[in-house]
LODRENPA-95754 format. One record per atom (N, C-alpha, C, O, CB): residue in three letters; atom name; x, y, z. Coordinates in nm, 3 decimals. Each point is the difference from the previous one (the first is absolute). Glycine has a CB too. Layout:
N
code:site:px:py:pz
ALA:CA:X:Y:Z
...
END
This chain:
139
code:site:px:py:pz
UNK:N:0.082:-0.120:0.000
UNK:CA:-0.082:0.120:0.000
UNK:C:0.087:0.127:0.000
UNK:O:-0.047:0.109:-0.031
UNK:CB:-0.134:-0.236:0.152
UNK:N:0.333:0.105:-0.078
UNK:CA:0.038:0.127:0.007
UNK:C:0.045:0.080:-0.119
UNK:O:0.028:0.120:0.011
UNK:CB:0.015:-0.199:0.192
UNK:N:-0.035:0.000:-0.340
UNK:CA:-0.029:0.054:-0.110
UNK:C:-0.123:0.037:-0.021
UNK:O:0.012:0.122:-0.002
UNK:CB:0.143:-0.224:-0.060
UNK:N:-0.255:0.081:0.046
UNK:CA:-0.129:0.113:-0.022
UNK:C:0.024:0.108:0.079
UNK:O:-0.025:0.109:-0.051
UNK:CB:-0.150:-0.266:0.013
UNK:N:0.227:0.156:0.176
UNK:CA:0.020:0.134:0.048
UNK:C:0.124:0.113:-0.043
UNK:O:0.015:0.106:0.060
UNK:CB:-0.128:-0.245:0.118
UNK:N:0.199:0.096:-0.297
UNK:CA:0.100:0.036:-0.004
UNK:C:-0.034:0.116:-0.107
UNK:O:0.043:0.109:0.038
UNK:CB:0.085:-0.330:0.049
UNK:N:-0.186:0.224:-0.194
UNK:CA:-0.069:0.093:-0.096
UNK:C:-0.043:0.113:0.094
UNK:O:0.052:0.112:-0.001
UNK:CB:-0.139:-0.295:-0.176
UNK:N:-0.034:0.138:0.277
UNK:CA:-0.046:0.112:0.041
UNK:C:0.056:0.047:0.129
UNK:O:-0.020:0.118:0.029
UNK:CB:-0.166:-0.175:-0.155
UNK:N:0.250:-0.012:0.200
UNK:CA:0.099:0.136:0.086
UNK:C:0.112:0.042:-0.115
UNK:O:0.030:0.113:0.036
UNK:CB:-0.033:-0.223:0.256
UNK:N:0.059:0.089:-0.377
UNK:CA:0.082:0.022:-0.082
UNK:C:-0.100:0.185:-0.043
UNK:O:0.017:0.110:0.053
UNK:CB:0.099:-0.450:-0.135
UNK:N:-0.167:0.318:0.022
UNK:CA:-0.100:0.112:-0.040
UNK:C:-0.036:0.082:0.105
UNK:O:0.005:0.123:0.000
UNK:CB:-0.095:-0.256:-0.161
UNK:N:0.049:0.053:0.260
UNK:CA:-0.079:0.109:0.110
UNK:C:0.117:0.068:0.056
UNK:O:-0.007:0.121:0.017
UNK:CB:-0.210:-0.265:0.065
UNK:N:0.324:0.080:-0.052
UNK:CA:0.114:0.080:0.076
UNK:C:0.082:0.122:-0.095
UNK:O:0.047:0.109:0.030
UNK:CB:-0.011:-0.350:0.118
UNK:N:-0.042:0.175:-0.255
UNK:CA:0.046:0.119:-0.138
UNK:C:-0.069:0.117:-0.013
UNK:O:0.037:0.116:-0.017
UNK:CB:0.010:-0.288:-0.119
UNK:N:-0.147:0.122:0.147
UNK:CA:-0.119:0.142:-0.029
UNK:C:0.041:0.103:0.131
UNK:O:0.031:0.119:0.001
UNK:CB:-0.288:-0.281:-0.112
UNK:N:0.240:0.048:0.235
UNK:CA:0.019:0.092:0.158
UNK:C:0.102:0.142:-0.017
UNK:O:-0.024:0.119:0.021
UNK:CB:0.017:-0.381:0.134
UNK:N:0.138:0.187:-0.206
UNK:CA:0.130:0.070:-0.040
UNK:C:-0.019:0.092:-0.056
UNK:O:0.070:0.100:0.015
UNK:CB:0.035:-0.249:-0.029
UNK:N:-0.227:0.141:-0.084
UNK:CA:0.038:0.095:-0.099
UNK:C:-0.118:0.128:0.060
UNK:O:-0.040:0.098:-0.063
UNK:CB:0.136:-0.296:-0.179
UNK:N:-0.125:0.164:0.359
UNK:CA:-0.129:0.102:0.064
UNK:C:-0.141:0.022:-0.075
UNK:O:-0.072:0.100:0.007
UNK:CB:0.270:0.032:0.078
UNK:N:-0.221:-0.250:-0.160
UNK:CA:-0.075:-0.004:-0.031
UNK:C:-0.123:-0.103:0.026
UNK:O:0.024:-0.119:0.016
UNK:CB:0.142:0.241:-0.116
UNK:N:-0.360:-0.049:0.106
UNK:CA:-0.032:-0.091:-0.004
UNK:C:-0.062:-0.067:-0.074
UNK:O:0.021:0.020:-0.120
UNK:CB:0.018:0.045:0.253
UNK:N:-0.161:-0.192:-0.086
UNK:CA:-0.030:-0.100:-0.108
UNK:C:-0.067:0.072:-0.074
UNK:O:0.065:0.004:-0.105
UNK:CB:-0.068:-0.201:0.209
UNK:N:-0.114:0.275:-0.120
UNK:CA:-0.056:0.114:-0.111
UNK:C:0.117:0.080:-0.079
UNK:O:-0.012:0.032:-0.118
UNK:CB:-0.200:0.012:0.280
UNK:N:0.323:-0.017:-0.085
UNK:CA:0.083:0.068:-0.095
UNK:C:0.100:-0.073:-0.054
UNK:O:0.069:0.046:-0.091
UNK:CB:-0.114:0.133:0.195
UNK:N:0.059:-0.269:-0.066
UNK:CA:0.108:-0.125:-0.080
UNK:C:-0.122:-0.006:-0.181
UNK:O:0.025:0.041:-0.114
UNK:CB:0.095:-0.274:0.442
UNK:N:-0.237:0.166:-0.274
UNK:CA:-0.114:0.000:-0.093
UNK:C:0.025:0.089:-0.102
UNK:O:0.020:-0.031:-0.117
UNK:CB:-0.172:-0.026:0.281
UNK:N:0.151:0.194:-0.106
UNK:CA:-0.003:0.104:-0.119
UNK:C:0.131:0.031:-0.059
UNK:O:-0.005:0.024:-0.120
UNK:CB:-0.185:0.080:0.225
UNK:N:0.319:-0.098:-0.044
UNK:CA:0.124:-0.038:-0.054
UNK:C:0.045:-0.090:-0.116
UNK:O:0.089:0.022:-0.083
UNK:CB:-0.084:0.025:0.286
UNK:N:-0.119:-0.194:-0.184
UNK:CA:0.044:-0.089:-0.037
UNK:C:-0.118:-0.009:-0.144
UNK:O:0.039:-0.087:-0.077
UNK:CB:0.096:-0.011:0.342
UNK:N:-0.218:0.141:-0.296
UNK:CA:-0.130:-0.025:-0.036
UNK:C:-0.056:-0.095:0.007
UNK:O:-0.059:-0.038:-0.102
UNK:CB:0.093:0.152:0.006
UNK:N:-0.039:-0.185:0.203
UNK:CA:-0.080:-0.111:0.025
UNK:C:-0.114:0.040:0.112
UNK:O:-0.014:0.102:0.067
UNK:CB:0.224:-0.262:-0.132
UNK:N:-0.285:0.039:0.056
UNK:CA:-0.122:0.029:0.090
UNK:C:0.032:0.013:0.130
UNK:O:0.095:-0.072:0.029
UNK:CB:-0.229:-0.041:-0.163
UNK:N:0.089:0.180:0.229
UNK:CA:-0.026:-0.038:0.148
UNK:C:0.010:-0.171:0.023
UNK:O:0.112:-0.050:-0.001
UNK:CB:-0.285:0.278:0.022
UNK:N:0.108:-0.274:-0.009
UNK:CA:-0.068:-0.146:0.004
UNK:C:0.078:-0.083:-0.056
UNK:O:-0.005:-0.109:0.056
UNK:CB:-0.204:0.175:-0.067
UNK:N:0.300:-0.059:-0.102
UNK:CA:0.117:-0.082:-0.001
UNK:C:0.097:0.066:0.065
UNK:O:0.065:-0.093:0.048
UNK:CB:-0.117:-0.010:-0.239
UNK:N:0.109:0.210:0.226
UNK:CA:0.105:-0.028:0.040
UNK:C:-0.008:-0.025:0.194
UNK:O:0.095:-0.026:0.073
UNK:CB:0.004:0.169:-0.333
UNK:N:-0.242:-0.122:0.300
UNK:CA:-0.044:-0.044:0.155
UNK:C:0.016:-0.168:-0.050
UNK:O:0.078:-0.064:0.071
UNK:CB:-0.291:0.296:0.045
UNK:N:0.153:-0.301:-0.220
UNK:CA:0.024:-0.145:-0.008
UNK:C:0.131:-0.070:-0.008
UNK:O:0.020:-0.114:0.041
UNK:CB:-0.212:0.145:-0.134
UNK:N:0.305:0.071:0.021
UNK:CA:0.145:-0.043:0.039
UNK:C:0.044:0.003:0.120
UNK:O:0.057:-0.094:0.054
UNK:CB:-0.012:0.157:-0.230
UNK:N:-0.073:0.066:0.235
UNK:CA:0.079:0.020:0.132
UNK:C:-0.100:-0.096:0.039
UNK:O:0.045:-0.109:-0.037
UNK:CB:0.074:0.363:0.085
UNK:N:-0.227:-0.270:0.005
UNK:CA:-0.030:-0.166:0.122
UNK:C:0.013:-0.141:-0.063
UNK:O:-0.054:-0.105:0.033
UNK:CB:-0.143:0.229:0.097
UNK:N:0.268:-0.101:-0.210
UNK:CA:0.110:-0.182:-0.065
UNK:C:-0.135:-0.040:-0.093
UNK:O:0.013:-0.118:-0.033
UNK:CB:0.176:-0.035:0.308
UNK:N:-0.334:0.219:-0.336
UNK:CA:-0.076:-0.106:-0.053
UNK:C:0.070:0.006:-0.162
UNK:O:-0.053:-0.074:-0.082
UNK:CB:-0.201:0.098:0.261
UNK:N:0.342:0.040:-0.212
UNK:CA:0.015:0.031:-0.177
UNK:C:0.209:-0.029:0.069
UNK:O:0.081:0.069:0.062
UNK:CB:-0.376:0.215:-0.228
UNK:N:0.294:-0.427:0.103
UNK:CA:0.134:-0.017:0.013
UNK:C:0.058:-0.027:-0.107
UNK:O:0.116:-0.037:0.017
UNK:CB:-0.142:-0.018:0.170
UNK:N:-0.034:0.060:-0.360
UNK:CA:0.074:0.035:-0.117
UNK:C:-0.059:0.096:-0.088
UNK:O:-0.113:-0.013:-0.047
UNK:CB:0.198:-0.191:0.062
UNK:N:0.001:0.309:-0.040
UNK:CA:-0.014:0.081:-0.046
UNK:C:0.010:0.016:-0.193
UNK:O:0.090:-0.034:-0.077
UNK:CB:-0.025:0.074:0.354
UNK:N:-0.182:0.016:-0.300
UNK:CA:0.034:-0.025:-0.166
UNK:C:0.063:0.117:-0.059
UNK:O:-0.048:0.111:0.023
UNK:CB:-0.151:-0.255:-0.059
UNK:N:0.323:0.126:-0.053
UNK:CA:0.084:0.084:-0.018
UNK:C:-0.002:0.166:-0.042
UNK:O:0.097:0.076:-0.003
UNK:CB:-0.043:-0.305:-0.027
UNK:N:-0.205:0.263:-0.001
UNK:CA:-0.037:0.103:-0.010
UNK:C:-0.043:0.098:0.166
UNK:O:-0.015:0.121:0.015
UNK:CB:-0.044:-0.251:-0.281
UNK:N:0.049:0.026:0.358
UNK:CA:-0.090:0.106:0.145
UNK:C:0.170:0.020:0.052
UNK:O:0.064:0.103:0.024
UNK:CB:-0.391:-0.245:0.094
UNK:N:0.367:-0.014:-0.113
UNK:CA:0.222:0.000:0.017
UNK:C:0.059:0.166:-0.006
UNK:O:0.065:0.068:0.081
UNK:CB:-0.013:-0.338:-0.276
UNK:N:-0.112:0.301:0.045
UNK:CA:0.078:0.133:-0.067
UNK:C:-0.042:0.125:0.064
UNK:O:0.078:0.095:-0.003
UNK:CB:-0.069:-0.199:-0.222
UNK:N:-0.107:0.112:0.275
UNK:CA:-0.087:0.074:0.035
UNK:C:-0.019:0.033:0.141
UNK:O:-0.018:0.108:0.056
UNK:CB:-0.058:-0.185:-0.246
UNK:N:0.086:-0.062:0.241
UNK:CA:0.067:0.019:0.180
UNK:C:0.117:0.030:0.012
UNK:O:0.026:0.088:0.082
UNK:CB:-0.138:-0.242:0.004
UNK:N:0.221:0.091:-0.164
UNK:CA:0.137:0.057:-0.014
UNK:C:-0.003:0.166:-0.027
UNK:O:0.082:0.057:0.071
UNK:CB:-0.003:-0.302:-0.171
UNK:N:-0.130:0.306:0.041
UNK:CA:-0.005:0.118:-0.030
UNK:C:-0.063:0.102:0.125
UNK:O:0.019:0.122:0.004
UNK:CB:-0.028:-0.227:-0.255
UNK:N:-0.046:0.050:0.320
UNK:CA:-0.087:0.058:0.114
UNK:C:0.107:0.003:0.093
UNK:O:0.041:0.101:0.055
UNK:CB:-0.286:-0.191:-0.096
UNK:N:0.301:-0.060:0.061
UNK:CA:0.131:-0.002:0.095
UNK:C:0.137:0.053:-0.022
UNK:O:0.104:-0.012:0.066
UNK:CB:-0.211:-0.162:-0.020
UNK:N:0.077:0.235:-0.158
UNK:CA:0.138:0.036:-0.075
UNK:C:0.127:-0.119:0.053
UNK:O:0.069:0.019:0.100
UNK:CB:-0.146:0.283:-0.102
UNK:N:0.084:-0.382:-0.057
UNK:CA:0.051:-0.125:-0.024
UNK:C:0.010:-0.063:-0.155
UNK:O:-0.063:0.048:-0.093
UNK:CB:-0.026:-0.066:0.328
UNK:N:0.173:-0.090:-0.247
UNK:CA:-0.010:-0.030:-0.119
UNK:C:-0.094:-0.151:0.046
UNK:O:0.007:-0.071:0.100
UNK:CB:0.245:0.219:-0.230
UNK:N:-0.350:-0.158:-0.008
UNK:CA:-0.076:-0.142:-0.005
UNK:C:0.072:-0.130:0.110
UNK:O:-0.024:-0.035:0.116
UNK:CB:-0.036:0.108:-0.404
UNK:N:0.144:-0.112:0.196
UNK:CA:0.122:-0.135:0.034
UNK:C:-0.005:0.020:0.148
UNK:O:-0.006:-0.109:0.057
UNK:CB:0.203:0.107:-0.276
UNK:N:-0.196:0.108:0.304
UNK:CA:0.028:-0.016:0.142
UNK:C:-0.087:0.001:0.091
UNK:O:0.019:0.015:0.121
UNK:CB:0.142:0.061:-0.173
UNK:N:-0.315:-0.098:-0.035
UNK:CA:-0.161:-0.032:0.053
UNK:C:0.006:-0.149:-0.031
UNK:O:0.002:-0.080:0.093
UNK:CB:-0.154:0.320:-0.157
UNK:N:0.155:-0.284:-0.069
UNK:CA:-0.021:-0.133:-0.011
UNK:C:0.124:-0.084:0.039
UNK:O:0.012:-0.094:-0.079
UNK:CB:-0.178:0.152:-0.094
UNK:N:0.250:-0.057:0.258
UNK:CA:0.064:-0.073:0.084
UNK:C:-0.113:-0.050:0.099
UNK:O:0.006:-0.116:0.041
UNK:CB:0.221:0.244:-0.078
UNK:N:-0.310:-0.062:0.068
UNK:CA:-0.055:0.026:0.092
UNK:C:-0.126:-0.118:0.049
UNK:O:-0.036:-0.063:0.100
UNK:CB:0.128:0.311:-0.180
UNK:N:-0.133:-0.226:-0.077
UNK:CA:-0.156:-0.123:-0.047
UNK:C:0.040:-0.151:0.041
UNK:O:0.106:-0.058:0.022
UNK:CB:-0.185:0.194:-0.277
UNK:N:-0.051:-0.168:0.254
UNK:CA:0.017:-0.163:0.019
UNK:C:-0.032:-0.024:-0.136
UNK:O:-0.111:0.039:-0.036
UNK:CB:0.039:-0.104:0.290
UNK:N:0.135:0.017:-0.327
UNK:CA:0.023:-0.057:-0.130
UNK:C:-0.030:-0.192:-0.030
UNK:O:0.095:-0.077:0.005
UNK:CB:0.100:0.313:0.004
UNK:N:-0.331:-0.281:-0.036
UNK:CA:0.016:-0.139:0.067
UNK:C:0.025:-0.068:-0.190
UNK:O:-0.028:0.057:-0.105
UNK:CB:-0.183:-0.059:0.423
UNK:N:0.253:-0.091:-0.301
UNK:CA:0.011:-0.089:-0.158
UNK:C:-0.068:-0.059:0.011
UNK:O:0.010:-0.117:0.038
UNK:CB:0.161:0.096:-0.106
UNK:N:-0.311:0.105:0.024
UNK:CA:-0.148:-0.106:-0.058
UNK:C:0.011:-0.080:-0.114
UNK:O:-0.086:-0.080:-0.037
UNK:CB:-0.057:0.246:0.103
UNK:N:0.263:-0.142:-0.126
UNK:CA:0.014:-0.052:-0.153
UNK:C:0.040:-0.198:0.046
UNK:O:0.020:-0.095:-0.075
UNK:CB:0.117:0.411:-0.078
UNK:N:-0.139:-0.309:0.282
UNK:CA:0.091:-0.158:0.023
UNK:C:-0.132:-0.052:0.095
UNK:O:0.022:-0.091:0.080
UNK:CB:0.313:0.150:-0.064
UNK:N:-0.484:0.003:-0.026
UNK:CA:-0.086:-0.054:0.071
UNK:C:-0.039:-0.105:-0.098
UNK:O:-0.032:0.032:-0.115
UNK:CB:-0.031:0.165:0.266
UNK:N:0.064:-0.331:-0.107
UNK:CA:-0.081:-0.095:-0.043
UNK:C:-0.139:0.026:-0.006
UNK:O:-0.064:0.088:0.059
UNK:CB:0.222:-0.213:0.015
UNK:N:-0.206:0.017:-0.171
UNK:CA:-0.157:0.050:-0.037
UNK:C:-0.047:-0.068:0.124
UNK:O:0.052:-0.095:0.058
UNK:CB:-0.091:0.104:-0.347
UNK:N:-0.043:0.042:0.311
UNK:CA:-0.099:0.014:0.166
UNK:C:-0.158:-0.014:-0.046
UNK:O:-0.037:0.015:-0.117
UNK:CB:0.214:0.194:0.261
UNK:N:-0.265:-0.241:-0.032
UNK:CA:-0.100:0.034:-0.088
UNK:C:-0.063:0.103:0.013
UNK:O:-0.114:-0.015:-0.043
UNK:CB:0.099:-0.163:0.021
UNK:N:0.047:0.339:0.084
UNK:CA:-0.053:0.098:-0.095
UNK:C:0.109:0.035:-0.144
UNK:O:-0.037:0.066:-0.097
UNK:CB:-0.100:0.041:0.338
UNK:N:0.223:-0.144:-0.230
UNK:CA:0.032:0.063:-0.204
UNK:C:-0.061:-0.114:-0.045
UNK:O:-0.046:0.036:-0.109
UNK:CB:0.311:0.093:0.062
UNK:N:-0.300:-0.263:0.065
UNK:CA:-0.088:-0.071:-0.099
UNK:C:-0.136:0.041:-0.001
UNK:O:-0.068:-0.025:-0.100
UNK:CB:0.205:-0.157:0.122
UNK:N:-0.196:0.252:0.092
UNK:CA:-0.109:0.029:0.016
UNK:C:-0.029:0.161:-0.108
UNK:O:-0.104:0.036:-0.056
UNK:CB:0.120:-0.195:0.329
UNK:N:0.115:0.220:-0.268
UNK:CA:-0.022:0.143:-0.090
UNK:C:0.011:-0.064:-0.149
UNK:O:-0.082:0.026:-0.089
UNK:CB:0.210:0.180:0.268
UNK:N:-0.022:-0.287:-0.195
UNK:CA:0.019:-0.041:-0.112
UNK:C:-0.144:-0.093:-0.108
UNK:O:-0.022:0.012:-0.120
UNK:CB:0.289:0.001:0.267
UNK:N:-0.326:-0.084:-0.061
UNK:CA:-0.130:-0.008:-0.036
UNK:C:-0.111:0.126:-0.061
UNK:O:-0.058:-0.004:-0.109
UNK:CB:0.127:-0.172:0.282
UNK:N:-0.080:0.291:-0.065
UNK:CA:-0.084:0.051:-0.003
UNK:C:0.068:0.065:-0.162
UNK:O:-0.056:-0.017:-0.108
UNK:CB:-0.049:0.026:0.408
UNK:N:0.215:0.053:-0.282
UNK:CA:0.054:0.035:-0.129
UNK:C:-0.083:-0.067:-0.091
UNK:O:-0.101:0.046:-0.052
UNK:CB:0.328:-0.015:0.123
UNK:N:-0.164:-0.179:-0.094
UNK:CA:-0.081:-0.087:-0.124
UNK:C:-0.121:0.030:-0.019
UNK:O:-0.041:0.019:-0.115
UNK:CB:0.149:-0.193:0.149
UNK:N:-0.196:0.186:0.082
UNK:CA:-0.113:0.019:-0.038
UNK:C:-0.126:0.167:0.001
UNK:O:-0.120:0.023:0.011
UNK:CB:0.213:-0.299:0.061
UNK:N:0.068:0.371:-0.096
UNK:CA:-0.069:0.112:-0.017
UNK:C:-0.089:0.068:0.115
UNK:O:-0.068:0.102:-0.014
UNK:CB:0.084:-0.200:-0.204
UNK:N:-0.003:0.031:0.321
UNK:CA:-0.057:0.053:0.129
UNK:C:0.117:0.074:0.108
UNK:O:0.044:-0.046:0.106
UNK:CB:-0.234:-0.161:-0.138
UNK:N:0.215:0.309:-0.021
UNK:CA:0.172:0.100:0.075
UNK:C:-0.038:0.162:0.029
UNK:O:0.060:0.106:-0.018
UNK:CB:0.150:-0.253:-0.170
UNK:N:-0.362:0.103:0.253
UNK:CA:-0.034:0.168:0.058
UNK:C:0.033:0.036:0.099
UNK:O:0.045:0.115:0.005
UNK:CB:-0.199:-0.107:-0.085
UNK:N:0.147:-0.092:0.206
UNK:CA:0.058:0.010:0.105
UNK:C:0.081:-0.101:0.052
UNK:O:-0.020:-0.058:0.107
UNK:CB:-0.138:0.187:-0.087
UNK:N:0.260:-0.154:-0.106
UNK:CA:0.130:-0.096:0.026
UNK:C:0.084:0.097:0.069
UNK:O:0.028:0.103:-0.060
UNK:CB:-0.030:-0.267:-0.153
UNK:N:0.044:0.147:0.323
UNK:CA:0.113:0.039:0.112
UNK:C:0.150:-0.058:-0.011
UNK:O:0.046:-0.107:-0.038
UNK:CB:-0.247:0.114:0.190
UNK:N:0.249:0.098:-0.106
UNK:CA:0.154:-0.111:0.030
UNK:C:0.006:-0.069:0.098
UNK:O:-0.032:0.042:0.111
UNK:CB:0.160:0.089:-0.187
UNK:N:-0.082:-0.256:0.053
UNK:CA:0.008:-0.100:0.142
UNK:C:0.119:0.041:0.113
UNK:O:0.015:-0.058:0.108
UNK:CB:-0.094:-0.155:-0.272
UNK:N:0.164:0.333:0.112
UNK:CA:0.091:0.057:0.086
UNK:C:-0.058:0.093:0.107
UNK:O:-0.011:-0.010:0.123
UNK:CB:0.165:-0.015:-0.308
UNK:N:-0.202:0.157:0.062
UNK:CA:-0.021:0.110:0.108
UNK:C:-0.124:0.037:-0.035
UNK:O:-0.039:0.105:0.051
UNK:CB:0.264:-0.018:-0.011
UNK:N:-0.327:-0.168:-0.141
UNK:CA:-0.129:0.034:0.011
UNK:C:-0.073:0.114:-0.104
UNK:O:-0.120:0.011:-0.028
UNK:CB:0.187:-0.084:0.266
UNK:N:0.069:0.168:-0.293
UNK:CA:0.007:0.085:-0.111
UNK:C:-0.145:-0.101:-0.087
UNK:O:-0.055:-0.105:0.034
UNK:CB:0.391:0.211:-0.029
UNK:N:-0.358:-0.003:-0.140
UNK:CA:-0.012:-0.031:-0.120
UNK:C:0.060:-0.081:-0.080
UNK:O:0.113:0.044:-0.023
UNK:CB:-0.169:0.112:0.063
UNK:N:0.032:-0.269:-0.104
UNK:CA:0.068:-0.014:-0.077
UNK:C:-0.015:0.008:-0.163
UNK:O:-0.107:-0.041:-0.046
UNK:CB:0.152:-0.051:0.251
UNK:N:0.044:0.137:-0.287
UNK:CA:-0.001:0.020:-0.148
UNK:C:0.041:-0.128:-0.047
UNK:O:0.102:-0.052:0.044
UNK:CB:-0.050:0.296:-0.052
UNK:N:-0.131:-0.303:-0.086
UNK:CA:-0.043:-0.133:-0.090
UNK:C:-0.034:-0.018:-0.140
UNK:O:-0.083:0.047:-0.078
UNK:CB:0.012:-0.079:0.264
UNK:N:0.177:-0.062:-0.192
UNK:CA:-0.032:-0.045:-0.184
UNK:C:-0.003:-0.135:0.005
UNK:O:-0.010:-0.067:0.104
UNK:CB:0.143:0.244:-0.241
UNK:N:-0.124:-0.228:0.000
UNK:CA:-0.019:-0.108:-0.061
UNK:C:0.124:-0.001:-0.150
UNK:O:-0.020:0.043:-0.114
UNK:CB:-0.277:-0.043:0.232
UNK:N:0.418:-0.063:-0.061
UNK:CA:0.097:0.011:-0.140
UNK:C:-0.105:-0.100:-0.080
UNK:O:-0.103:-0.053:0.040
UNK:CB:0.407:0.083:0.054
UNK:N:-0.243:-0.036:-0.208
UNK:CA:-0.053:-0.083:-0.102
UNK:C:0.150:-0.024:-0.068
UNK:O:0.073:0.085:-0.051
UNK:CB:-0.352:0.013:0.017
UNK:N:0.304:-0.261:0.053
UNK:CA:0.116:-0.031:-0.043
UNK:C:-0.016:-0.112:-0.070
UNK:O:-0.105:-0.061:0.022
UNK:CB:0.211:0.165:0.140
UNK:N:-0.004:-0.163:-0.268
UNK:CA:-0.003:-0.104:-0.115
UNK:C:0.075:-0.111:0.067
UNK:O:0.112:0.051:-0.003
UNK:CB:-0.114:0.110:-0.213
UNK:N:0.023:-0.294:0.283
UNK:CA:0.097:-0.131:-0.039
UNK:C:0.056:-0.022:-0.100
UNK:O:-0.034:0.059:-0.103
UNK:CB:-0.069:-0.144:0.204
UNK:N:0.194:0.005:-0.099
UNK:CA:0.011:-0.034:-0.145
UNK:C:-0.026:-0.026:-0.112
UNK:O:0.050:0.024:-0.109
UNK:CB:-0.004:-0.033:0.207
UNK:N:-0.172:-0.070:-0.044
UNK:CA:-0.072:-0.039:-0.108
UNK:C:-0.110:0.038:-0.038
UNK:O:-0.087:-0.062:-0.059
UNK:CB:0.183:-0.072:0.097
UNK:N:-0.091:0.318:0.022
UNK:CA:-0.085:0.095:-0.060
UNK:C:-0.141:-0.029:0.045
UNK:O:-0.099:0.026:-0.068
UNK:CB:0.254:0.000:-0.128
UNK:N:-0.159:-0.087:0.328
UNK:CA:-0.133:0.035:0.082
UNK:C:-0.041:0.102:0.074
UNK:O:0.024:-0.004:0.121
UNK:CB:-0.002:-0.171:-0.117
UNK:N:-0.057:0.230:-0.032
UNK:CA:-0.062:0.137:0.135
UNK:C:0.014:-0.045:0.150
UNK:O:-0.023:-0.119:0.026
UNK:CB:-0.190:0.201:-0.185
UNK:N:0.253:0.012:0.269
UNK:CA:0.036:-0.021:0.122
UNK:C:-0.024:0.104:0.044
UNK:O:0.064:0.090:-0.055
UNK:CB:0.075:-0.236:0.038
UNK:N:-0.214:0.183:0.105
UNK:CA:-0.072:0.111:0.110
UNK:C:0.097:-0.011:0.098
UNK:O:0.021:-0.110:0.052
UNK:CB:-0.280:0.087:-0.081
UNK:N:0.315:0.110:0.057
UNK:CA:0.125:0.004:0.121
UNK:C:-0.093:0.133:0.092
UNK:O:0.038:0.113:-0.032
UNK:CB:0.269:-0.184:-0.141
UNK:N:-0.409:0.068:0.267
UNK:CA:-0.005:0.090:0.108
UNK:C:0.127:0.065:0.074
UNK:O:0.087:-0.080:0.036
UNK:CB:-0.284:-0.051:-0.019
UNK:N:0.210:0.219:0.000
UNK:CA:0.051:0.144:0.059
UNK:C:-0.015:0.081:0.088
UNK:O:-0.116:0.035:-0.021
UNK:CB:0.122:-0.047:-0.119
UNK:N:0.037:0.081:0.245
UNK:CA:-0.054:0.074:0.062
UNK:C:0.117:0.104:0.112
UNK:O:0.074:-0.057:0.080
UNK:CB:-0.295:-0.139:-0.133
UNK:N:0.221:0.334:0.040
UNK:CA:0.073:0.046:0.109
UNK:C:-0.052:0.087:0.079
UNK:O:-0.107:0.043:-0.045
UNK:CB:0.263:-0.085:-0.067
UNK:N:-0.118:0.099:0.241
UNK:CA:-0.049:0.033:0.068
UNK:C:0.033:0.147:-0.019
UNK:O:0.114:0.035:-0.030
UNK:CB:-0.129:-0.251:0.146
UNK:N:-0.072:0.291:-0.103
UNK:CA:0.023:0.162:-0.016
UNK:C:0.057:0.050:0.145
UNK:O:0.000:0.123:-0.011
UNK:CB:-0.216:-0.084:-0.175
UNK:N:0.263:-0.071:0.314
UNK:CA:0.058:0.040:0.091
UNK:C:0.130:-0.072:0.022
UNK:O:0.100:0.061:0.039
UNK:CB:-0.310:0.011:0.032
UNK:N:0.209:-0.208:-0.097
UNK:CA:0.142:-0.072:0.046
UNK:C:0.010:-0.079:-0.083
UNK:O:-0.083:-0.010:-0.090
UNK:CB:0.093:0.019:0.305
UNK:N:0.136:-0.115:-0.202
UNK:CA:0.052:-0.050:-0.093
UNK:C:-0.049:-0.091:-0.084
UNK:O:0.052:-0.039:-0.105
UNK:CB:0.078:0.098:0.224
UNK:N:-0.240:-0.093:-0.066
UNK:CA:-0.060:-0.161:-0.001
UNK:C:-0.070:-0.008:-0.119
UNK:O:-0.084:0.086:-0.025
UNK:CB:0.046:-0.124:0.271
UNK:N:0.062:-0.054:-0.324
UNK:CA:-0.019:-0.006:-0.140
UNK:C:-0.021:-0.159:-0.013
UNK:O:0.057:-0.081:0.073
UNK:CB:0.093:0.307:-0.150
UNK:N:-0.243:-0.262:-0.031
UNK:CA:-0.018:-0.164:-0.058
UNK:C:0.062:0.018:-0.142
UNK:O:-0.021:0.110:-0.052
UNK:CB:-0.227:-0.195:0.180
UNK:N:0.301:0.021:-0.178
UNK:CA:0.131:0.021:-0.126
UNK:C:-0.075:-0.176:-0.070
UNK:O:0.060:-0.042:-0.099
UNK:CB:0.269:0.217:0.260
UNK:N:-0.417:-0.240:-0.124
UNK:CA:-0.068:-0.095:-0.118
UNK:C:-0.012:-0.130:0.077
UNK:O:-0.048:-0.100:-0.055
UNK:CB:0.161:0.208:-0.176
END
């Protein structure tokens, strides 16, 4: 756990320094209120490289010395489980309105590749990544 806390005292103590507070970090940074109160209490522990630039800029810091910071997990080495067989279904069957990430619950964005075998059969490869964190289905 003491990495999830490491982002947001990392941030909260930076901001302290810089005499600033969470509304004015916000407006420094152009980000919302409400995310950057969700960083500082550990609930937003990866950052997508655009809010990164943008908190960096608030903290006058460079990016690279925020995302040291993130918990960075390698969803790419999660075995299939059964919610990605369970998203991966719904994919197939065109039912992806309120498909969640099985990580952090985000949205998720969904396709359907359409790919050939060799021997030139059609193959539906479902897809899916998450619009907040890393977590992605790759087929």
């Amino acid at each position: 756990m003491e990495q999830e806390k490491a982002l947001a005292q990392f941030v909260s103590e930076t901001r302290e320094k810089l005499g600033l507070s969470v509304s004015g970090l916000a407006k420094k940074s152009a980000l919302s209120l409400k995310l950057i109160e969700d960083i500082e209490s550990g609930q937003e522990l990866f950052l997508a490289s655009t809010i990164r630039q943008k908190l960096a800029r608030g903290l006058k810091m460079n990016p690279a010395d925020i995302k040291k910071y993130e918990k960075h997990p390698n969803l790419s080495l999660l075995p299939d489980n059964e919610a990605t067989i369970f998203i991966k279904n719904q994919i197939l069957a065109h039912d992806v309105e309120d498909l969640e990430c099985p990580v952090c619950g985000s949205k998720l964005i969904t396709r359907i590749a359409k790919m050939y075998d060799l021997e030139d059969n059609l193959i539906l490869v479902p897809k899916a990544r998450c619009t907040k964190c890393p977590f992605q289905i790759k087929g």
